[in-house]
C-alpha positions, 0 to 999 in steps of 0.5 A: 382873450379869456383863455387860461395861461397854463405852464406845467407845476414846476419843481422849486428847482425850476423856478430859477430857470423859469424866471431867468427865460422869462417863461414863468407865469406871475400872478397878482392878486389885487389889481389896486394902486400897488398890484396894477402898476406892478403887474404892468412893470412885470408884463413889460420886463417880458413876463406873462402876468394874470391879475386875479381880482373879486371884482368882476367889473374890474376884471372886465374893465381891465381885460378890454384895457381901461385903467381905473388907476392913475398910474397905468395908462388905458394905452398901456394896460391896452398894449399888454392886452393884446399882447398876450402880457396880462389878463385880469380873471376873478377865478381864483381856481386859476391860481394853480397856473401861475409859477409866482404869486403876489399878494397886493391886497389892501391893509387898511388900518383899525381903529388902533391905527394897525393894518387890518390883515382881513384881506391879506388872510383871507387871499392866504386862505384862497391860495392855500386851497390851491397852492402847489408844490413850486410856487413861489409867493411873495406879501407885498400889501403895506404891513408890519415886519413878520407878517408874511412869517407869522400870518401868511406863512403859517397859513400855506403850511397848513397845506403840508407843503413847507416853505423852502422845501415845497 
């Protein structure tokens, strides 16, 4: 099951549509504690979701349905497998096939105690190369108020596509 899901860009006024049927495709980036757990909970509630992750083994190991993360059972990640519910991919040219995109990359804290926003900029950087018009993205890695607005944001509009209008 390595084929690519593919839907068709959706307009910003598609996407309510798209996410009510269920048809829109979610994109987690960082399968970790938060990001595998929530893509579980994603596929459950019906969704299709592909796990985007550096780590190549990872990818592998979660595309044949062994959990590395306490919260997700082999079983279950197995079930949405072959489902066709999740596929985990390290091609992050394949970000332009998913409607959602969520970002759940690690924050660790410096030596000042203050997240580190390495990772988080650098996946605002991955997305912006291949951001589309419709897509919605969501920051949901541990961090301080603003960053989405003050970090990420201002990321992805060097695009030229702007938040709430594209």
């Amino acid at each position: 099951m390595n084929k690519a899901i593919v839907t068709p860009a959706l307009k910003a006024a598609d996407l309510r549509r798209a996410l009510d049927d269920r048809s829109a495709v979610i994109g987690i980036l960082g399968l970790g504690y938060v990001g595998l757990p929530l893509a579980m909970a994603i596929a459950a509630g019906g969704y299709r979701v592909v796990g985007f992750d550096i780590d190549p083994s990872k990818v592998a190991d979660l595309n044949q349905g062994a959990s590395y993360v306490g919260a997700v059972t082999g079983e279950e990640l197995a079930a949405k497998v072959s489902a066709g519910r999740f596929r985990a991919t390290d091609r992050f040219e394949e970000l332009p096939s998913c409607d959602v995109l969520v970002i759940c990359v690690p924050t660790p804290l410096t030596r000042q105690r203050e997240p580190d926003l390495t990772f988080i900029e650098a996946t605002a950087r991955a997305i912006a190369e291949r951001l589309r018009p419709g897509q919605l993205i969501s920051l949901e890695s541990t961090t301080y108020p603003g960053t989405t607005n003050e970090v990420v944001r201002p990321i992805l509009e060097k695009t030229g596509l702007r938040s709430g209008t594209d």
